[in-house]
PyMOL commands that place a pseudoatom at each C-alpha (Angstrom):
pseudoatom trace, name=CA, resn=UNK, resi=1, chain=A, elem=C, hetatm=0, pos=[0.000, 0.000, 0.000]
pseudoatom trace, name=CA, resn=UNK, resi=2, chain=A, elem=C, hetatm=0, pos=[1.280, 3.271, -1.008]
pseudoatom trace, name=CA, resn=UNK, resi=3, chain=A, elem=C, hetatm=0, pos=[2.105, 5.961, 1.861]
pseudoatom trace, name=CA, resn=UNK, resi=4, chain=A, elem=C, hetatm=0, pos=[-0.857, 8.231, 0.705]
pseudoatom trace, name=CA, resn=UNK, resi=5, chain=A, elem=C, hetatm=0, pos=[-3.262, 5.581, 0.726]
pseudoatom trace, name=CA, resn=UNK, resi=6, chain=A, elem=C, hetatm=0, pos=[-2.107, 3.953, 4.220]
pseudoatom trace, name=CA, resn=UNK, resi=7, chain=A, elem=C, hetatm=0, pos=[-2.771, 7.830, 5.357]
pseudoatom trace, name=CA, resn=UNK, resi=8, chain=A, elem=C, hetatm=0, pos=[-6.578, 7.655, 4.428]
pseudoatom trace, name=CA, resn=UNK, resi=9, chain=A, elem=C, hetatm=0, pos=[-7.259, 4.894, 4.921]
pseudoatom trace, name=CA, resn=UNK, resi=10, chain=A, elem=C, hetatm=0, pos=[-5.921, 5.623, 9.031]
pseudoatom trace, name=CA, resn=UNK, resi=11, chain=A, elem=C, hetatm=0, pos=[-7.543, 9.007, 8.901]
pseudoatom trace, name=CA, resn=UNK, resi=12, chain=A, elem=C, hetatm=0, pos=[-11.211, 7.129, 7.859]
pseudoatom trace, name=CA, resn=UNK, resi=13, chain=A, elem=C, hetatm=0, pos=[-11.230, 3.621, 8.887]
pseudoatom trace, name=CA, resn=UNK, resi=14, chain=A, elem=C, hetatm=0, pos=[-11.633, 2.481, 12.517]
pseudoatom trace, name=CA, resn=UNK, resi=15, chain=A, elem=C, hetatm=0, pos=[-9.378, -1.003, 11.976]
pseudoatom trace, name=CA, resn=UNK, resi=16, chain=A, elem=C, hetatm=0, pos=[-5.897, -0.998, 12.247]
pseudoatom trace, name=CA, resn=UNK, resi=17, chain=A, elem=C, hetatm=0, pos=[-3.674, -1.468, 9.079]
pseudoatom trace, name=CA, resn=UNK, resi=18, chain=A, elem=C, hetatm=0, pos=[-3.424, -5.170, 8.145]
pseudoatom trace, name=CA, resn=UNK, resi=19, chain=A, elem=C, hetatm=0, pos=[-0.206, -5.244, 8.999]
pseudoatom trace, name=CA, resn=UNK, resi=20, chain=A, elem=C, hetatm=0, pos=[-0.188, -4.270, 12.192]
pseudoatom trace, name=CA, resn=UNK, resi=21, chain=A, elem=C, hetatm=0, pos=[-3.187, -6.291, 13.702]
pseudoatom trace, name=CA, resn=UNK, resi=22, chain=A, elem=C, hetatm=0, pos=[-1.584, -9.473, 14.676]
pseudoatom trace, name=CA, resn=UNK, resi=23, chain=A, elem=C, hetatm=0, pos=[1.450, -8.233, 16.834]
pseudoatom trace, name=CA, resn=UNK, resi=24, chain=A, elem=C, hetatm=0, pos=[0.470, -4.315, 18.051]
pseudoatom trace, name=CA, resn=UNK, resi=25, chain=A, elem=C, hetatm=0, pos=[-2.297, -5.433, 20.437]
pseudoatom trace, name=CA, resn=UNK, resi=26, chain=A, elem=C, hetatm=0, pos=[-0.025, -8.172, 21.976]
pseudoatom trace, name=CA, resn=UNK, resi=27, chain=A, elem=C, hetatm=0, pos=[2.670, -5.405, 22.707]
pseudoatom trace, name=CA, resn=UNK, resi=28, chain=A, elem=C, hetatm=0, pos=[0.292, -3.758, 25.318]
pseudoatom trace, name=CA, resn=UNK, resi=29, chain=A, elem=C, hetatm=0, pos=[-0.543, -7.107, 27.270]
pseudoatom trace, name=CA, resn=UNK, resi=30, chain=A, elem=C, hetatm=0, pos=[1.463, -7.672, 30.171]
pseudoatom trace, name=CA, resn=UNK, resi=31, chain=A, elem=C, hetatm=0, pos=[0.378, -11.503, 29.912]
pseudoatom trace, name=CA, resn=UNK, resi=32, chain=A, elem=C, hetatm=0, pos=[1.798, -11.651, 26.633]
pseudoatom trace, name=CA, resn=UNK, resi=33, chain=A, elem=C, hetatm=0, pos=[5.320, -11.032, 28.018]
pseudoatom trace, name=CA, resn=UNK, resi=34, chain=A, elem=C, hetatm=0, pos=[4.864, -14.057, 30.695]
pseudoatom trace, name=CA, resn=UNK, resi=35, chain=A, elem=C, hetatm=0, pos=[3.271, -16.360, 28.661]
pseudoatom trace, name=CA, resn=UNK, resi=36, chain=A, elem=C, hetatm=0, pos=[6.439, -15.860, 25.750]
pseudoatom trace, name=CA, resn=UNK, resi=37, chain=A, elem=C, hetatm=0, pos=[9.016, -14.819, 27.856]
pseudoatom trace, name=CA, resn=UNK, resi=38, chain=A, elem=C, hetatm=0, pos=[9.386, -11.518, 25.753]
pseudoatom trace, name=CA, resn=UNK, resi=39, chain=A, elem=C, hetatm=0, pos=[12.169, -9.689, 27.583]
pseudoatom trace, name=CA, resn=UNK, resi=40, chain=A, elem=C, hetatm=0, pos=[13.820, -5.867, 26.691]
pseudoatom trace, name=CA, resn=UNK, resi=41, chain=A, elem=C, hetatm=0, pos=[16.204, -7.700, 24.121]
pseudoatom trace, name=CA, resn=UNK, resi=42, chain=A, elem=C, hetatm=0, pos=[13.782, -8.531, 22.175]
pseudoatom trace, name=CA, resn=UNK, resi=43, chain=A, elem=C, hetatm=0, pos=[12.078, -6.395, 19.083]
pseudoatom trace, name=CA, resn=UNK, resi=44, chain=A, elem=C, hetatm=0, pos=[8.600, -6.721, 20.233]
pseudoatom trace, name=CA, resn=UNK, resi=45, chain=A, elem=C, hetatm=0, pos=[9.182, -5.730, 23.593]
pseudoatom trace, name=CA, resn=UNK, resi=46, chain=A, elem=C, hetatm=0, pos=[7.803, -2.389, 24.337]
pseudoatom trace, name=CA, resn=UNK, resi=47, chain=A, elem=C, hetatm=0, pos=[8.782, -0.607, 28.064]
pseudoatom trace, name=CA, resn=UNK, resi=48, chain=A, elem=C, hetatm=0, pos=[5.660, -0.528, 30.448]
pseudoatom trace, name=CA, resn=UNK, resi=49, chain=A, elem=C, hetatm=0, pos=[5.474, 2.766, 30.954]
pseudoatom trace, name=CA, resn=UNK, resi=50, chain=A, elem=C, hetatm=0, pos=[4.778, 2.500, 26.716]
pseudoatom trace, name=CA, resn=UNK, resi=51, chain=A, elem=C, hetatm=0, pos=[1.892, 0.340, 27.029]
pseudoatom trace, name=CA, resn=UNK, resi=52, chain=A, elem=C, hetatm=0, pos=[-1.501, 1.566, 26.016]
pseudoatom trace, name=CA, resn=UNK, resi=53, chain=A, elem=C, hetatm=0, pos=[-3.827, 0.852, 28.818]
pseudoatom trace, name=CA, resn=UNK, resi=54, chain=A, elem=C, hetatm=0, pos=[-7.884, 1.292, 28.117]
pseudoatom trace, name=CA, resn=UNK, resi=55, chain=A, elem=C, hetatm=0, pos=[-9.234, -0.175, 31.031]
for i in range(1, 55): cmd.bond("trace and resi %d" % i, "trace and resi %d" % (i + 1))
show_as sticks, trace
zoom trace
């Protein structure tokens, strides 16, 4: 997808990018980090104080 259309398509649509809905939600679950051992060395790991909390 070209840079313009990834743009709208944010601006308009309320579902994440393809590309980002399998691994972007994970980031934010602390379980996520037990259950795979994800640890600061690794690329998915995201600090807590980084972690989007809704409830």
């Amino acid at each position: 997808m070209r840079e313009e259309a990834l743009k709208q398509r944010i601006k308009g649509d309320t579902h994440s990018p393809g590309m980002y809905r399998g691994y972007v939600p994970l980031q934010n679950i602390d379980a996520f980090y037990d259950a795979f051992e994800i640890t600061e060395t690794d690329g998915m790991y995201l600090t807590p104080e980084n972690r989007i909390k809704i409830w």
